[in-house]
C-alpha atoms as an extended CHARMM CRD file, in Angstrom:
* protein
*
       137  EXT
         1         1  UNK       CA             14.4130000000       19.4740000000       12.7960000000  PROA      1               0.0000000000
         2         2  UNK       CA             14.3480000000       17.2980000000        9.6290000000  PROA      2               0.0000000000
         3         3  UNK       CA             11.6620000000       15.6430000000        8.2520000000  PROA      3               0.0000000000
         4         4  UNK       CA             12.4190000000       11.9050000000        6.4690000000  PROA      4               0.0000000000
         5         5  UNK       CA              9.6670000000        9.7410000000        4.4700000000  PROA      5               0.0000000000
         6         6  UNK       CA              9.3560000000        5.9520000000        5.3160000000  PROA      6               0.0000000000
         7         7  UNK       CA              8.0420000000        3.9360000000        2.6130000000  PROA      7               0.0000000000
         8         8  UNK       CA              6.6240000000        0.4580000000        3.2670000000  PROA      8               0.0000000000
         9         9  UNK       CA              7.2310000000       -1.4380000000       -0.3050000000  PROA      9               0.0000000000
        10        10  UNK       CA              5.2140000000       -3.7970000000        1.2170000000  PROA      10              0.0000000000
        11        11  UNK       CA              2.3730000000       -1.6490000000        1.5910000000  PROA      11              0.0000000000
        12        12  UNK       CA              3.7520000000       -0.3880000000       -2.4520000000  PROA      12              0.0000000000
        13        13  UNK       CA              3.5890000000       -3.4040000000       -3.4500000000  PROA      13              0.0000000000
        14        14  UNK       CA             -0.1400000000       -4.3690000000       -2.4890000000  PROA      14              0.0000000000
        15        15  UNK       CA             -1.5220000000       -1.1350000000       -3.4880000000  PROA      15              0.0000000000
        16        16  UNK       CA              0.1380000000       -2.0880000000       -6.8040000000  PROA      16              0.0000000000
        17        17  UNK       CA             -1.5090000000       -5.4360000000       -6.7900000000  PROA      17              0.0000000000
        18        18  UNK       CA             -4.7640000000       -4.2870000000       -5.6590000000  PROA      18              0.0000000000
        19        19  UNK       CA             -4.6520000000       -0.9590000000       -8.6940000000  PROA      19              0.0000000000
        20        20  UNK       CA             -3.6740000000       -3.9920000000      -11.0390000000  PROA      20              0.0000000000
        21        21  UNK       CA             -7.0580000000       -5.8550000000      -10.1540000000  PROA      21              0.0000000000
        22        22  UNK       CA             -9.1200000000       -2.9360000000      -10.3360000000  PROA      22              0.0000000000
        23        23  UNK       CA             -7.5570000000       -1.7140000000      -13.8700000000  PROA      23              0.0000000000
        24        24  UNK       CA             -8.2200000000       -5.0410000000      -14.7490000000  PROA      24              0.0000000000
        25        25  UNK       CA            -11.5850000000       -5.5160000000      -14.2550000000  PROA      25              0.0000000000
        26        26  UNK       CA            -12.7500000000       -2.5580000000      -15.4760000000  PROA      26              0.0000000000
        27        27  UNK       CA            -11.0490000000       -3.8370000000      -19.0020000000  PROA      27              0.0000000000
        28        28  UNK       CA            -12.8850000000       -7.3880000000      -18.9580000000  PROA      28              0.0000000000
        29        29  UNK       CA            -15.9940000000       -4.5400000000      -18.0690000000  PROA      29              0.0000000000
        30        30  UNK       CA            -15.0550000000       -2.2940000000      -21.2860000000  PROA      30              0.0000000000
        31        31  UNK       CA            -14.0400000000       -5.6490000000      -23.2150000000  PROA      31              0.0000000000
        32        32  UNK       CA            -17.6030000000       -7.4260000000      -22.7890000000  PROA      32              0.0000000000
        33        33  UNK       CA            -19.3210000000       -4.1050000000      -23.3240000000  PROA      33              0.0000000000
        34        34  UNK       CA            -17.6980000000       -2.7920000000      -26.5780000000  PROA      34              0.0000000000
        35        35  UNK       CA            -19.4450000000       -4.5270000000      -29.4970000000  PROA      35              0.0000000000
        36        36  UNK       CA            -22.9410000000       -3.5850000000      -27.9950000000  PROA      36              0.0000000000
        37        37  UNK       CA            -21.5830000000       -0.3510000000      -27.3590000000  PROA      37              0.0000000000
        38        38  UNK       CA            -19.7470000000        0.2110000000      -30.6320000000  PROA      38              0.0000000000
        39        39  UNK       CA            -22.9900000000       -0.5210000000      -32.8180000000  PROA      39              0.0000000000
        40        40  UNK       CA            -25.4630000000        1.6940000000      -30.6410000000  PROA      40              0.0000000000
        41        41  UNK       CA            -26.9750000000        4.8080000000      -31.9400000000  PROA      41              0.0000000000
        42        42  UNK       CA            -26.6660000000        6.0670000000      -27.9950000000  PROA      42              0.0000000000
        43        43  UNK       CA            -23.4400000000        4.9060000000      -26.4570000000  PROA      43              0.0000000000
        44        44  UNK       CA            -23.8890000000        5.4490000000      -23.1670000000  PROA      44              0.0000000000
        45        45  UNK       CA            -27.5820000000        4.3090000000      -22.8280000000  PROA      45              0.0000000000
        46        46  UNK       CA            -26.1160000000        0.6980000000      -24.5560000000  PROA      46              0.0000000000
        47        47  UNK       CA            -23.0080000000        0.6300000000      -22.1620000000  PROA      47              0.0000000000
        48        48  UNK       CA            -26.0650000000        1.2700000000      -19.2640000000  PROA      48              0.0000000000
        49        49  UNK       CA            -28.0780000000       -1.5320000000      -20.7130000000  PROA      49              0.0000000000
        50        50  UNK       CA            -25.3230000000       -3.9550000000      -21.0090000000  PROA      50              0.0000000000
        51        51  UNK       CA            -23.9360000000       -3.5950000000      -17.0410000000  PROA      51              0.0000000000
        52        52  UNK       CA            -27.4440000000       -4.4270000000      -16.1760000000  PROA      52              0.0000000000
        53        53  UNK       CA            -28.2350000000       -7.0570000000      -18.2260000000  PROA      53              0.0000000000
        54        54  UNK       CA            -25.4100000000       -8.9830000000      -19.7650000000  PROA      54              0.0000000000
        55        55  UNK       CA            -24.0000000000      -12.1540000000      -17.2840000000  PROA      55              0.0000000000
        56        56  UNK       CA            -20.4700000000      -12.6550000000      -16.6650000000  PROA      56              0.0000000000
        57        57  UNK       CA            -19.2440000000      -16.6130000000      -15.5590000000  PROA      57              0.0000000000
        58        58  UNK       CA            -15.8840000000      -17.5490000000      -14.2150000000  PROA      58              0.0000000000
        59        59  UNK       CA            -16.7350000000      -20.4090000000      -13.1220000000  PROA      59              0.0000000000
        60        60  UNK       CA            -19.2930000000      -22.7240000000      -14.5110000000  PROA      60              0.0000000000
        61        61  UNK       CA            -23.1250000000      -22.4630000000      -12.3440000000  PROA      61              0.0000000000
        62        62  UNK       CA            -21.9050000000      -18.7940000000      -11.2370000000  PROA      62              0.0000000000
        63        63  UNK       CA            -22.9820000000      -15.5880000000      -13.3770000000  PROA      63              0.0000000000
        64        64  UNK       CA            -22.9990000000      -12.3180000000      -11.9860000000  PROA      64              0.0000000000
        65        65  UNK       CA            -23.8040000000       -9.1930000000      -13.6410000000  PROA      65              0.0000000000
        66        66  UNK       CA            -21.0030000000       -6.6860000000      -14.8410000000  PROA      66              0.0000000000
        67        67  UNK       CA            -22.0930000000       -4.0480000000      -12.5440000000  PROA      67              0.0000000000
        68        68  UNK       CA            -20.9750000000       -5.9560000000       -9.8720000000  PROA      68              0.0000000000
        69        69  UNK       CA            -17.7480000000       -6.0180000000      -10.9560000000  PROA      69              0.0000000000
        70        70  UNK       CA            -17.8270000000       -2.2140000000      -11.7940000000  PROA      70              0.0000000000
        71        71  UNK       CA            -18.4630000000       -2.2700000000       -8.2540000000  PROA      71              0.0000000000
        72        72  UNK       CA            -15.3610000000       -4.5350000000       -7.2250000000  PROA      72              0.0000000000
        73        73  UNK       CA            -13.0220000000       -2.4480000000      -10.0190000000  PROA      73              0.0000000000
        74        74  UNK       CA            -14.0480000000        0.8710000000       -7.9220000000  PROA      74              0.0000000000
        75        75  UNK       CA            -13.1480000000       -0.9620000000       -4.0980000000  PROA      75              0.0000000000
        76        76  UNK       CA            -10.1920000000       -2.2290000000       -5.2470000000  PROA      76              0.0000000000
        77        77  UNK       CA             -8.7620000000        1.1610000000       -6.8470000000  PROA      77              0.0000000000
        78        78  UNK       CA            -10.1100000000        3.2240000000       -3.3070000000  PROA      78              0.0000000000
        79        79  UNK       CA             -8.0400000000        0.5290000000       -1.5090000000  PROA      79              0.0000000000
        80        80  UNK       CA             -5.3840000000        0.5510000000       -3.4700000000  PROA      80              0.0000000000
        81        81  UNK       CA             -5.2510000000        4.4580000000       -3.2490000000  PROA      81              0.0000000000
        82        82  UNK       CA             -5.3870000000        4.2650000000        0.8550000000  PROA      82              0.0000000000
        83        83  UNK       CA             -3.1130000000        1.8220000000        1.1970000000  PROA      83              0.0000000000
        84        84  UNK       CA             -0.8670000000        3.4660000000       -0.8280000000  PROA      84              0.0000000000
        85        85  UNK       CA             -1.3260000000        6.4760000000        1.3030000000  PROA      85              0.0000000000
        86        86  UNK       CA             -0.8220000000        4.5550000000        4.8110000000  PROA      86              0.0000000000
        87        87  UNK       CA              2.2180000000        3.1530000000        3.8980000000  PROA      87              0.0000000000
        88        88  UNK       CA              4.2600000000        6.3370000000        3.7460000000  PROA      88              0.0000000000
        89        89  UNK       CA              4.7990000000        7.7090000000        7.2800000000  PROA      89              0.0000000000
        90        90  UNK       CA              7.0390000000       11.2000000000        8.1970000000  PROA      90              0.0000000000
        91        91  UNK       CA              9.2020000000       11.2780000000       11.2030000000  PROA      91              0.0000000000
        92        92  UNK       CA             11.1090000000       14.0710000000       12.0400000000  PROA      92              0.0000000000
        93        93  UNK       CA             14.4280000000       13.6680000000       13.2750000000  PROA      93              0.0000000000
        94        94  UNK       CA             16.1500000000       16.3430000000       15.7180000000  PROA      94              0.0000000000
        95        95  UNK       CA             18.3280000000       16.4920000000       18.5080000000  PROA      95              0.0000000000
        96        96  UNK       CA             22.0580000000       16.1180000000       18.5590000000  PROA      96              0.0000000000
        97        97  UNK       CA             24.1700000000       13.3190000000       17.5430000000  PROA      97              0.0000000000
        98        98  UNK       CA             24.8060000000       10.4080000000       20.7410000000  PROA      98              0.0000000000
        99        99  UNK       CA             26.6830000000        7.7420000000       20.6880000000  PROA      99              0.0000000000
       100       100  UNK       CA             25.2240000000        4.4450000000       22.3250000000  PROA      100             0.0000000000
       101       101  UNK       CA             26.4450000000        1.4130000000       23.6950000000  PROA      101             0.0000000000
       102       102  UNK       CA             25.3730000000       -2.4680000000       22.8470000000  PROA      102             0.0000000000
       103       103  UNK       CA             25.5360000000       -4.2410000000       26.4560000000  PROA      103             0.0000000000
       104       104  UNK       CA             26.4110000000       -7.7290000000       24.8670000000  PROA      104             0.0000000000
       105       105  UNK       CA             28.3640000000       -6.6790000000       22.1710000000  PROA      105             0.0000000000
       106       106  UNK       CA             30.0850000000       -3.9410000000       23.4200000000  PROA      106             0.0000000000
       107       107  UNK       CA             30.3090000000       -2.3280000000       20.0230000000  PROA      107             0.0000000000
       108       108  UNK       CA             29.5330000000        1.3420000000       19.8420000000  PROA      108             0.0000000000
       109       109  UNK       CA             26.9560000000        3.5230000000       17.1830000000  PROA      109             0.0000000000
       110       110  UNK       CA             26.0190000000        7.4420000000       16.7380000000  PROA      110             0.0000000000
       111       111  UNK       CA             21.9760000000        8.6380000000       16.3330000000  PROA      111             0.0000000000
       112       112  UNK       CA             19.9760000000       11.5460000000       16.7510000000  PROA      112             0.0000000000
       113       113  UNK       CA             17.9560000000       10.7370000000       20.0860000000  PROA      113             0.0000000000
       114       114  UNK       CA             15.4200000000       13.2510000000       22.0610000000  PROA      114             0.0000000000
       115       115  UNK       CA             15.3530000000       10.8130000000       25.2860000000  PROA      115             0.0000000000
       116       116  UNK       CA             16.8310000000       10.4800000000       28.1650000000  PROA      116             0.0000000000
       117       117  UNK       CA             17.1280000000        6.7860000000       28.3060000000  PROA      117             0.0000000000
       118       118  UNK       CA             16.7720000000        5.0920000000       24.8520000000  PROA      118             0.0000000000
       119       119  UNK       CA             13.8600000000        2.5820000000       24.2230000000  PROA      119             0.0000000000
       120       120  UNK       CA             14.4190000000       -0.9060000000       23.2430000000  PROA      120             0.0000000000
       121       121  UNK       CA             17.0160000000       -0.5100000000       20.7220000000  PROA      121             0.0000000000
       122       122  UNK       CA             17.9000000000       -3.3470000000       17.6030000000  PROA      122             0.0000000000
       123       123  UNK       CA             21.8080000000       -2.9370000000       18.0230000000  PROA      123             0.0000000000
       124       124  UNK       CA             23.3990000000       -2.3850000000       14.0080000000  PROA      124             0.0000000000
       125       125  UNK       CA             26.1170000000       -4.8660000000       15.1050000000  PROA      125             0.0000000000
       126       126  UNK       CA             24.9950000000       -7.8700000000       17.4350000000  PROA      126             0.0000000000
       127       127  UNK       CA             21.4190000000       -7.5000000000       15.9920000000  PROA      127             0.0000000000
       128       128  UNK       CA             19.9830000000       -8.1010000000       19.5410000000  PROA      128             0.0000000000
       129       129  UNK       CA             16.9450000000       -5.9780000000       20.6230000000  PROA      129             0.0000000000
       130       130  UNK       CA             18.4240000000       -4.0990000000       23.7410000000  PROA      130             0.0000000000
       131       131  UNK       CA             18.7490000000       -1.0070000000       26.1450000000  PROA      131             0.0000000000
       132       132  UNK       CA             21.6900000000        0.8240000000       25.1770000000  PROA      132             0.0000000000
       133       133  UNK       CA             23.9770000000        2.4830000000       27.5070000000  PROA      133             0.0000000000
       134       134  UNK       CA             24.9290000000        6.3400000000       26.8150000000  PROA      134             0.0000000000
       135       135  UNK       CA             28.4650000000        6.6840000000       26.5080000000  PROA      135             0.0000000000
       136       136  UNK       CA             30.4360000000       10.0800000000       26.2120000000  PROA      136             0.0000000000
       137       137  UNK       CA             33.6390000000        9.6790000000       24.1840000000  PROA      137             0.0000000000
């Protein structure tokens, strides 16, 4: 038996995005937090200070504090992490080589297949979703 790795790039793609947001924030964090850090006599006890008490606005009538988005830098790289993780899948791939008929098409293809009847097939040719027919050639 042979194992073979299916990658989603759609699932790469958002756990890209969502690693992008989270690297992100935690620079605007770092970047609003440097001069008070940079001057302070204790670094971390400033840095500390500053998530607590210095206010962030995007928008104008909405502050938040810069812990928050610590807090939204840290989801967004956990997500991006599992997401990343759930969008590769093994399969293992056996058996011995059949070849398969289309029943509209008529056009014939080889795979590996364990069952005794094939499952609703997308034929390679017609591109219908179908129940082949074994064939032996």
């Amino acid at each position: 038996m042979r194992r073979i790795l299916r990658r989603q790039r759609s699932g790469y793609a958002l756990s890209f995005l969502l690693w992008l947001l989270g690297i992100a924030a935690l620079l605007l964090v770092f970047w609003k937090t440097w001069p008070s850090v940079y001057t302070a006599n204790n670094p971390f006890s400033a840095f500390w200070e500053s998530l607590w008490n210095e206010m962030l606005d995007f928008i104008p009538g909405v502050e938040f504090r810069l812990v928050y988005l610590i807090v939204f830098a840290s989801a967004m790289l956990v997500t991006g992490v599992i997401v990343f993780g759930l969008s590769r899948q093994w399969f293992l791939v056996g058996g011995e080589d059949q070849t398969l008929q289309c029943p509209w098409c008529k056009n014939y293809w080889k795979t590996k297949s364990h069952a005794s009847r094939p499952a609703m097939v997308l034929c390679p040719h017609c591109r219908h979703m179908v129940h082949p027919v074994f064939v032996d050639l």
